[in-house]
N, CA and C atoms as an extended XYZ file, in Angstrom:
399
Properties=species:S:1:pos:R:3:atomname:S:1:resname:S:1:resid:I:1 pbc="F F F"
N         5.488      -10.154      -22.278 N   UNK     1
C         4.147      -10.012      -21.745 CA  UNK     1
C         4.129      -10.130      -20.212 C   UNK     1
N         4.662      -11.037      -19.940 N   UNK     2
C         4.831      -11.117      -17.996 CA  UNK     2
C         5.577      -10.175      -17.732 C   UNK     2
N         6.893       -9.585      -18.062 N   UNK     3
C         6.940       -8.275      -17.347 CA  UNK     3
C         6.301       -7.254      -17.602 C   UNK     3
N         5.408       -6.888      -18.511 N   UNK     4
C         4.706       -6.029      -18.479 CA  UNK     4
C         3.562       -5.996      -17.663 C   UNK     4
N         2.964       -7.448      -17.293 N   UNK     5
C         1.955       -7.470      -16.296 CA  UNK     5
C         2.969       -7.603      -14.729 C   UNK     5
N         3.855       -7.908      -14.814 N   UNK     6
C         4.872       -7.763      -13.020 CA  UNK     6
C         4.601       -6.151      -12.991 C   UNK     6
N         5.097       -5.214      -14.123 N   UNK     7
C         4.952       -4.114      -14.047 CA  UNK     7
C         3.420       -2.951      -13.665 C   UNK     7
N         2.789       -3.863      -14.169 N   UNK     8
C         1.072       -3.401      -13.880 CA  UNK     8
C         1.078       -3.735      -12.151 C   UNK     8
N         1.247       -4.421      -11.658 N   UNK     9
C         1.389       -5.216      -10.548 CA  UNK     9
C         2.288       -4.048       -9.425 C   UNK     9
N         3.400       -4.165       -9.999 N   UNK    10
C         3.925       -3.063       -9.511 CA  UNK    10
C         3.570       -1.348       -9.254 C   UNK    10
N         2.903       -1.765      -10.313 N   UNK    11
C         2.360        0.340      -10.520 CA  UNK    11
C         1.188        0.417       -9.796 C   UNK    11
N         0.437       -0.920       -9.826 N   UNK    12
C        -0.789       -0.506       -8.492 CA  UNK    12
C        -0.201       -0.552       -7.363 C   UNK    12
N         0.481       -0.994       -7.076 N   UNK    13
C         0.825       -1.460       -5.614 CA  UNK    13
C         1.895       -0.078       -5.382 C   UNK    13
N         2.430        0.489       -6.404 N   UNK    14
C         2.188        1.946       -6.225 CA  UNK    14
C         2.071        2.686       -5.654 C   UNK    14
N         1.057        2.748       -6.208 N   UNK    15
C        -0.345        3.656       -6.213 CA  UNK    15
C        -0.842        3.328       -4.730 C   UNK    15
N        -1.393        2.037       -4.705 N   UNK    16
C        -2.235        2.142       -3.117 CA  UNK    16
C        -1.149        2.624       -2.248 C   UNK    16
N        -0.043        2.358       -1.900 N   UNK    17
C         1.156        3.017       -0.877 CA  UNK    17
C         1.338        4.539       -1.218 C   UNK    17
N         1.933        5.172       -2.266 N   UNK    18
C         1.729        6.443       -2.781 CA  UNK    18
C         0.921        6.778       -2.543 C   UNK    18
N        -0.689        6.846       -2.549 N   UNK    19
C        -1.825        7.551       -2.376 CA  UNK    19
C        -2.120        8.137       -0.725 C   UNK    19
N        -0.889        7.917       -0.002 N   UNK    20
C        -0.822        8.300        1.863 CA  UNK    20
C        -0.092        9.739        1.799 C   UNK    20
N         0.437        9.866        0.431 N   UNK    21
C         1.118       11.662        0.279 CA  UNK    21
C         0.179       12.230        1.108 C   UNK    21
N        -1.307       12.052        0.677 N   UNK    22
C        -2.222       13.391        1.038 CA  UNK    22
C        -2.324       13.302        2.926 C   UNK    22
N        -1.750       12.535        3.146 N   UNK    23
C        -2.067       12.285        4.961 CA  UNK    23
C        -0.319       13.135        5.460 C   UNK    23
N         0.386       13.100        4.300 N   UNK    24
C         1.646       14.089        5.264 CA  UNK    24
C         1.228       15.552        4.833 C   UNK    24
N         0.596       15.947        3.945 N   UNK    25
C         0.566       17.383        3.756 CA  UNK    25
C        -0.884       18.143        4.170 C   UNK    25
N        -1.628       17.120        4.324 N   UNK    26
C        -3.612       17.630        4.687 CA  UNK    26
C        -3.449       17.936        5.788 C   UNK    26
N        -4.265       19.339        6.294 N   UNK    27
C        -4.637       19.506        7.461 CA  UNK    27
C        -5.299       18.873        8.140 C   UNK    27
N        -5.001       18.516        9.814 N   UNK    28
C        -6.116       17.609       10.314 CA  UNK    28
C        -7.491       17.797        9.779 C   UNK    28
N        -8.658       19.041       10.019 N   UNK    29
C        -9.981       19.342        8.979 CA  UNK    29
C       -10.114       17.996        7.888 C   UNK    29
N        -8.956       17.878        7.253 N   UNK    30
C        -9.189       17.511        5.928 CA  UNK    30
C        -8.849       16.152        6.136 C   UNK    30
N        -7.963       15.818        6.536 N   UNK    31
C        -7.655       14.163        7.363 CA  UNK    31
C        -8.790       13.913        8.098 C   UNK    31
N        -9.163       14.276        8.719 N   UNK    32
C       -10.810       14.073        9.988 CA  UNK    32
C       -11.864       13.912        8.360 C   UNK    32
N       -12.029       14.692        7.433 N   UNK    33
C       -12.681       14.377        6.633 CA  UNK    33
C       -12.477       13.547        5.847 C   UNK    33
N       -11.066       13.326        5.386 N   UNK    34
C       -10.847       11.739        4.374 CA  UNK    34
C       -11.586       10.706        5.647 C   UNK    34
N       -11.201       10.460        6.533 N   UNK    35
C       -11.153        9.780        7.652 CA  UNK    35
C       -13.150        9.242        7.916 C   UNK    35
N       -13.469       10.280        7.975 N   UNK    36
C       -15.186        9.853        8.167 CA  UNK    36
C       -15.633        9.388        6.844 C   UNK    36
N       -15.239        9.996        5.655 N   UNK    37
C       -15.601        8.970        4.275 CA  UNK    37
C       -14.610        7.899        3.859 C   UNK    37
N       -14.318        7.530        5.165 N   UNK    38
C       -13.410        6.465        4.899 CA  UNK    38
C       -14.320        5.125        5.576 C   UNK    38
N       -15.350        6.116        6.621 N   UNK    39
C       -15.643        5.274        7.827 CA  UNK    39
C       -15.721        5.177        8.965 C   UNK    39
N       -14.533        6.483        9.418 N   UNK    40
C       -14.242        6.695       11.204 CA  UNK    40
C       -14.736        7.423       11.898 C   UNK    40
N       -15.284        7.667       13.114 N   UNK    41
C       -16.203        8.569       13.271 CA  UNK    41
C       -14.891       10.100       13.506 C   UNK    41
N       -15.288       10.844       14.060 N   UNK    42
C       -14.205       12.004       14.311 CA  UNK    42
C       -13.684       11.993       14.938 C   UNK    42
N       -11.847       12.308       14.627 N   UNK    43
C       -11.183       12.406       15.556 CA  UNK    43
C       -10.880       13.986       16.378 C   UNK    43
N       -10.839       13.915       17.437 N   UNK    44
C       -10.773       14.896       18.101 CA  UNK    44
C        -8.517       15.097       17.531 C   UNK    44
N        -8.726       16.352       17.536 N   UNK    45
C        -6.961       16.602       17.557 CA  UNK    45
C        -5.937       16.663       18.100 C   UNK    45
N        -5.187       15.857       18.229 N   UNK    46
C        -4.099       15.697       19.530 CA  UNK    46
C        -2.327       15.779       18.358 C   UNK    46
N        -1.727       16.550       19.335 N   UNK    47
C        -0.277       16.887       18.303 CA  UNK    47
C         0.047       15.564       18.127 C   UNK    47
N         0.066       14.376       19.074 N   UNK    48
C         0.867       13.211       18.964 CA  UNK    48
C         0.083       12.343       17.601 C   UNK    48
N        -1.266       12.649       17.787 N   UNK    49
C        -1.752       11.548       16.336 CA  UNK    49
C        -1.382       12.116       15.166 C   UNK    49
N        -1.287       13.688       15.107 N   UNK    50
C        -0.961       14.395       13.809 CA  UNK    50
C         0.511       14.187       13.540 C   UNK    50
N         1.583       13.932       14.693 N   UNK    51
C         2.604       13.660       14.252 CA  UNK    51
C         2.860       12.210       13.613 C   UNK    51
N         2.202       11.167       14.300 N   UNK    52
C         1.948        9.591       14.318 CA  UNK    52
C         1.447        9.537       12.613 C   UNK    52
N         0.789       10.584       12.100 N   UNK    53
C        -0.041       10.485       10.811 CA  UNK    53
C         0.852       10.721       10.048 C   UNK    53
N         1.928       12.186        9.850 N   UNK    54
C         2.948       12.245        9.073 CA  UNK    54
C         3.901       11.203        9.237 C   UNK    54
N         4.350       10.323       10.019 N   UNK    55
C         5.368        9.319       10.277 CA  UNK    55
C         4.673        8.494        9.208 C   UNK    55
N         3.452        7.892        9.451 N   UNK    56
C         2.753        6.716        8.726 CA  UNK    56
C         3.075        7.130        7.185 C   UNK    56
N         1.717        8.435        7.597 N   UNK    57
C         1.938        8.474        5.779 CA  UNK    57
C         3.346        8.609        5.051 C   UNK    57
N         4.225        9.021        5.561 N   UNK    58
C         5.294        9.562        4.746 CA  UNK    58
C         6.040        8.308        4.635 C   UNK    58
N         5.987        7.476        5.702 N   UNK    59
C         7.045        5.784        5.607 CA  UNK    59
C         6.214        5.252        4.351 C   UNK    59
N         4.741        4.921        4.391 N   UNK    60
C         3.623        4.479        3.074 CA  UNK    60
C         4.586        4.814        1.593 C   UNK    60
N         4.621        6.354        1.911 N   UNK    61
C         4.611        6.654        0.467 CA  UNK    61
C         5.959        6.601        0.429 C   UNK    61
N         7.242        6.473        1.030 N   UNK    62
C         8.104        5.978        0.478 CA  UNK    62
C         8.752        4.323        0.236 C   UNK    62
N         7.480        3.754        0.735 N   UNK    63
C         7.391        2.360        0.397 CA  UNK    63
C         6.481        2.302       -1.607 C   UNK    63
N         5.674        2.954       -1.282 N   UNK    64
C         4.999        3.570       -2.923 CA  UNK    64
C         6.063        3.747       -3.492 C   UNK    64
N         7.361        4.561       -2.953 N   UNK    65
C         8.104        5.172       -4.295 CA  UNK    65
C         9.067        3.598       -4.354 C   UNK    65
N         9.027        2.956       -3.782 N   UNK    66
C        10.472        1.629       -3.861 CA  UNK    66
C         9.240        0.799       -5.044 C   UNK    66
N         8.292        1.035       -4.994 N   UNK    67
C         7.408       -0.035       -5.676 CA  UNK    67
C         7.549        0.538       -6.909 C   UNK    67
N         7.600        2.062       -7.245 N   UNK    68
C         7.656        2.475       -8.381 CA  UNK    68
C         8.778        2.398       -9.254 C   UNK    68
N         9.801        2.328       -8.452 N   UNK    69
C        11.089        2.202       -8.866 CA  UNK    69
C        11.629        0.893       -9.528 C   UNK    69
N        11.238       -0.094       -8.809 N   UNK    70
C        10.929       -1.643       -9.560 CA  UNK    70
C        10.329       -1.382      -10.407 C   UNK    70
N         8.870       -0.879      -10.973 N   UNK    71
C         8.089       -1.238      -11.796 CA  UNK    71
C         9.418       -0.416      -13.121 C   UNK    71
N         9.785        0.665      -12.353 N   UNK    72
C        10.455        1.112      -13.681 CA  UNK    72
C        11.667        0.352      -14.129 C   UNK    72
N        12.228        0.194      -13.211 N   UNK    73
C        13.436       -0.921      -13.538 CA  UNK    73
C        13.970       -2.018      -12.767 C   UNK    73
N        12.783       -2.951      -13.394 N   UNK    74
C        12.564       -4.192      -12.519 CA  UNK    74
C        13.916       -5.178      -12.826 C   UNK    74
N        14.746       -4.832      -13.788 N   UNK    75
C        16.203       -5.588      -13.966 CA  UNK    75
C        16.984       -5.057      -12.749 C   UNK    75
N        17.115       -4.070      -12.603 N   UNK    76
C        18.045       -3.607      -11.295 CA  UNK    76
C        17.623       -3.751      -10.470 C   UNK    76
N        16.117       -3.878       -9.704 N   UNK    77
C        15.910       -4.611       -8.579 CA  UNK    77
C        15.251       -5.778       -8.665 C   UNK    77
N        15.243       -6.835       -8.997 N   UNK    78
C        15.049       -7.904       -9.286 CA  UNK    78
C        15.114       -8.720       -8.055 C   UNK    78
N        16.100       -8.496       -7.646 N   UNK    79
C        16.393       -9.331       -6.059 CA  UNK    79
C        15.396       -9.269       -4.983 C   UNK    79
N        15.149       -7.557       -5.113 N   UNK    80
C        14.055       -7.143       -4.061 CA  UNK    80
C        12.667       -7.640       -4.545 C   UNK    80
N        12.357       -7.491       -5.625 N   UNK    81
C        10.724       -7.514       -6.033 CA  UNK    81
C         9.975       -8.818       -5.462 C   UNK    81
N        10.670      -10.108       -5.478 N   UNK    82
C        10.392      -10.965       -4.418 CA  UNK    82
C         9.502      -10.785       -2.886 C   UNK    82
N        10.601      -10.129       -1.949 N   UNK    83
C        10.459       -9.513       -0.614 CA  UNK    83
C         9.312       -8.754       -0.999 C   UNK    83
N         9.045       -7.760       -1.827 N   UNK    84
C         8.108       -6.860       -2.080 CA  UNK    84
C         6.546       -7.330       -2.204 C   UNK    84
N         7.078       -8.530       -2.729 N   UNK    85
C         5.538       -9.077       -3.330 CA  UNK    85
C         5.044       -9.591       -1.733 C   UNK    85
N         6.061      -10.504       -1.364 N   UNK    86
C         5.653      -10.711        0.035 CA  UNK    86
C         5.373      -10.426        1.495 C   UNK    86
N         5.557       -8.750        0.945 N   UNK    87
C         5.504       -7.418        1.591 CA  UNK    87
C         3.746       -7.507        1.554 C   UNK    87
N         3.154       -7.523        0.298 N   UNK    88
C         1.943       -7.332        0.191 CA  UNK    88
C         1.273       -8.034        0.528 C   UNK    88
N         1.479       -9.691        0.629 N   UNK    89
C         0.765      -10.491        0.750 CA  UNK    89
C         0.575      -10.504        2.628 C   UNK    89
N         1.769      -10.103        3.158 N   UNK    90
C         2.212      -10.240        4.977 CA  UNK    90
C         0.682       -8.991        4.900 C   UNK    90
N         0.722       -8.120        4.395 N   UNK    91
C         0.153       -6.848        4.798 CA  UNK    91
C        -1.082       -7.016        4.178 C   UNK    91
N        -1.460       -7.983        3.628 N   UNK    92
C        -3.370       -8.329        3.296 CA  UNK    92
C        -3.508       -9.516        4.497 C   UNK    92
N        -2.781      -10.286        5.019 N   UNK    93
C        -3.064      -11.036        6.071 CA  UNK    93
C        -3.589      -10.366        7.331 C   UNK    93
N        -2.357       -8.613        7.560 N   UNK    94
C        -2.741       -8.825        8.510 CA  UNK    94
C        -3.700       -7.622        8.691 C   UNK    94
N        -4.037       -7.163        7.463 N   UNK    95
C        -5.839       -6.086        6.831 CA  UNK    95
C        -6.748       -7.495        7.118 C   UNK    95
N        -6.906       -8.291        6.993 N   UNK    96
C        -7.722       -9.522        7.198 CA  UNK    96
C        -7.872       -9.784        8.364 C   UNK    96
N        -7.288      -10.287        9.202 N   UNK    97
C        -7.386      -10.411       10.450 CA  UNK    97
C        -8.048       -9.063       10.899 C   UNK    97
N        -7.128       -8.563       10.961 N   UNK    98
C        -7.527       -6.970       11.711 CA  UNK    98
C        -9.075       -6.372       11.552 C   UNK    98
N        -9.250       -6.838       10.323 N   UNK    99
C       -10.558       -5.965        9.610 CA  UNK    99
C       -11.363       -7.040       10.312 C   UNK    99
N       -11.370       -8.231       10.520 N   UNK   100
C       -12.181       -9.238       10.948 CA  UNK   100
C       -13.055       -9.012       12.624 C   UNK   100
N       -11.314       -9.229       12.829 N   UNK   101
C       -11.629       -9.065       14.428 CA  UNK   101
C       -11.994       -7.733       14.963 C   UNK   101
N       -11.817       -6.426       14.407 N   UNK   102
C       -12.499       -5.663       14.797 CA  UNK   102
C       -13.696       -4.980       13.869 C   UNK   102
N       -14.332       -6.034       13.033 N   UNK   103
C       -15.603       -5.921       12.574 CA  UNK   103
C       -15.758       -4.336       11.476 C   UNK   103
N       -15.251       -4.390       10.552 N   UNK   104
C       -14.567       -3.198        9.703 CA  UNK   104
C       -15.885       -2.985        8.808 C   UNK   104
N       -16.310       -2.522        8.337 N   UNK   105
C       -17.181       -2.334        7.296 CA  UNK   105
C       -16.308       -2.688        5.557 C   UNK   105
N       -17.315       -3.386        4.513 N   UNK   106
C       -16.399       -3.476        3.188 CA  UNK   106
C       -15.852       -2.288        2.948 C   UNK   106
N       -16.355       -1.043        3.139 N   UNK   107
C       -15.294       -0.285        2.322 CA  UNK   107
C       -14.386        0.289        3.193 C   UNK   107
N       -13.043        0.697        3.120 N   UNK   108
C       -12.444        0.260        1.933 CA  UNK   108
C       -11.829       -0.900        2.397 C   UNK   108
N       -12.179       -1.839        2.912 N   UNK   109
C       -11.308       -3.009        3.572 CA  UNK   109
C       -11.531       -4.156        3.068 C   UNK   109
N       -12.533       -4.080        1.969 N   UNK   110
C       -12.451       -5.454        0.989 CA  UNK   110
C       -11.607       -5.343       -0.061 C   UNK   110
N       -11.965       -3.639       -0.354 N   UNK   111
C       -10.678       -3.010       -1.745 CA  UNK   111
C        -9.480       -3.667       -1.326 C   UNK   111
N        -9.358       -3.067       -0.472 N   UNK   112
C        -7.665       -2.967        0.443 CA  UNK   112
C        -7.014       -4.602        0.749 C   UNK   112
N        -7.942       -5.875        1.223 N   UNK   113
C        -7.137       -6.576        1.089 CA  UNK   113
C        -7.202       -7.474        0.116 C   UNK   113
N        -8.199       -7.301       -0.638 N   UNK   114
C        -8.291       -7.879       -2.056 CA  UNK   114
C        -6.736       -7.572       -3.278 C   UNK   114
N        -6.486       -5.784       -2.917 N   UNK   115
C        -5.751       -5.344       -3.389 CA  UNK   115
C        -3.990       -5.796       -3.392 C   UNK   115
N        -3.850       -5.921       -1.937 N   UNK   116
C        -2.832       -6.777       -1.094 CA  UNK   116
C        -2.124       -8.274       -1.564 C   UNK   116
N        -3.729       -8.969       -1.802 N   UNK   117
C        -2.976      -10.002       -2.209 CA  UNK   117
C        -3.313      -10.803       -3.892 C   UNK   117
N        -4.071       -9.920       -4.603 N   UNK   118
C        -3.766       -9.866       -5.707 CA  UNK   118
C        -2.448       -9.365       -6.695 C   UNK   118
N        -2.211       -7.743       -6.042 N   UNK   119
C        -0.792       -7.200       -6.563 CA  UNK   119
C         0.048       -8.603       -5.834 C   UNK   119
N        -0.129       -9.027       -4.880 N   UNK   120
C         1.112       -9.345       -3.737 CA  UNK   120
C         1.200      -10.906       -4.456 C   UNK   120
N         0.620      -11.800       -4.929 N   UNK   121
C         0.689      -13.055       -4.908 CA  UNK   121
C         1.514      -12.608       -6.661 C   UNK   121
N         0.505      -11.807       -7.743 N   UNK   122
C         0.901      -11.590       -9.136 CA  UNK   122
C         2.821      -10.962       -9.338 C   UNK   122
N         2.839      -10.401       -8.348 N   UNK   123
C         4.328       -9.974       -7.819 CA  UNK   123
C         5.304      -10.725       -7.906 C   UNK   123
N         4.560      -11.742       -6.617 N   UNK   124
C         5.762      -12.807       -6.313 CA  UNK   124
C         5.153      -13.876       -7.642 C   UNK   124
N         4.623      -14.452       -8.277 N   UNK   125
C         4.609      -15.317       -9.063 CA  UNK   125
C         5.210      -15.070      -10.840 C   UNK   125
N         5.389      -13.460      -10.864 N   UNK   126
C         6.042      -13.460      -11.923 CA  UNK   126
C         7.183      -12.460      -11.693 C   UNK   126
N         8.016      -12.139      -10.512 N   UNK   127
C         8.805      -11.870      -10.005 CA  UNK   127
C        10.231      -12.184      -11.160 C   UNK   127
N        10.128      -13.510      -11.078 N   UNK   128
C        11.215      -14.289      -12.045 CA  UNK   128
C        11.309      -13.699      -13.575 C   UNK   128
N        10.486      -13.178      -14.072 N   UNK   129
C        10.500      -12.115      -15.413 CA  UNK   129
C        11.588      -11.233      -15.436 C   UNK   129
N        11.867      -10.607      -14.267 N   UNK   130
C        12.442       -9.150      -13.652 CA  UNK   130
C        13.926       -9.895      -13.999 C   UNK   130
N        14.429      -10.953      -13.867 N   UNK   131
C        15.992      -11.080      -13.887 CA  UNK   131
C        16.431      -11.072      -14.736 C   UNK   131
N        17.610      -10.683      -15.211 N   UNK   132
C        18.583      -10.204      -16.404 CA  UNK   132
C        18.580      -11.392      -17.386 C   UNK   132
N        18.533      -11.653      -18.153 N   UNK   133
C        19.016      -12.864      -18.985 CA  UNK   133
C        20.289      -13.255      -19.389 C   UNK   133
């Protein structure tokens, strides 16, 4: 039962990293539009942010795919899923702060670090499931 919930744990945490695919392949248009129903007002287009956007998103989502890869075979990385969990929890601290001090609106920044350190704490606390017997 606990690795199946480490594994739930894992597959969201996923998911929120995976879900930055659409920022390496969207046209700015369509990034400027995730972007204002996200919250931001418009960005004007500059090559360096569109390149800055594929760097982000594409590092995201191959942090998504290391999360997926645990969830699938959390015996072979077992060692890592630890670091991972505390990957999430470093990265809702510093959505918290950040969102604070520069006065963020809830969405999506209550999702987001709610998300952080729920996957991130459930991670690291049943982490110990994941090792071989």
């Amino acid at each position: 039962m606990q690795l199946r919930l480490l594994r739930l744990f894992l597959i969201l945490s996923a998911i929120g990293w995976i879900v930055c695919i659409v920022g390496v392949f969207a046209i700015w248009p369509q990034v400027n539009s995730i972007a204002q129903g996200l919250g931001a007002k418009p960005i004007a287009y500059d090559p360096m942010l569109d390149y800055w956007l594929r760097m982000i998103c594409s590092a995201f989502t191959l942090v998504g795919i290391w999360y997926l890869a645990m969830a699938l075979w959390p015996q072979k990385f077992a060692v890592a899923i630890p670091f991972f969990g505390w990957l999430m929890i470093v990265e809702g601290v510093v959505l918290l702060i950040s969102g604070l001090r520069l006065g963020i609106g809830p969405f999506p920044f209550y999702g987001d670090v709610l998300a952080c350190f729920v996957c991130g704490i459930g991670i690291v606390y049943l982490a110990k499931h994941a090792r071989p017997e």
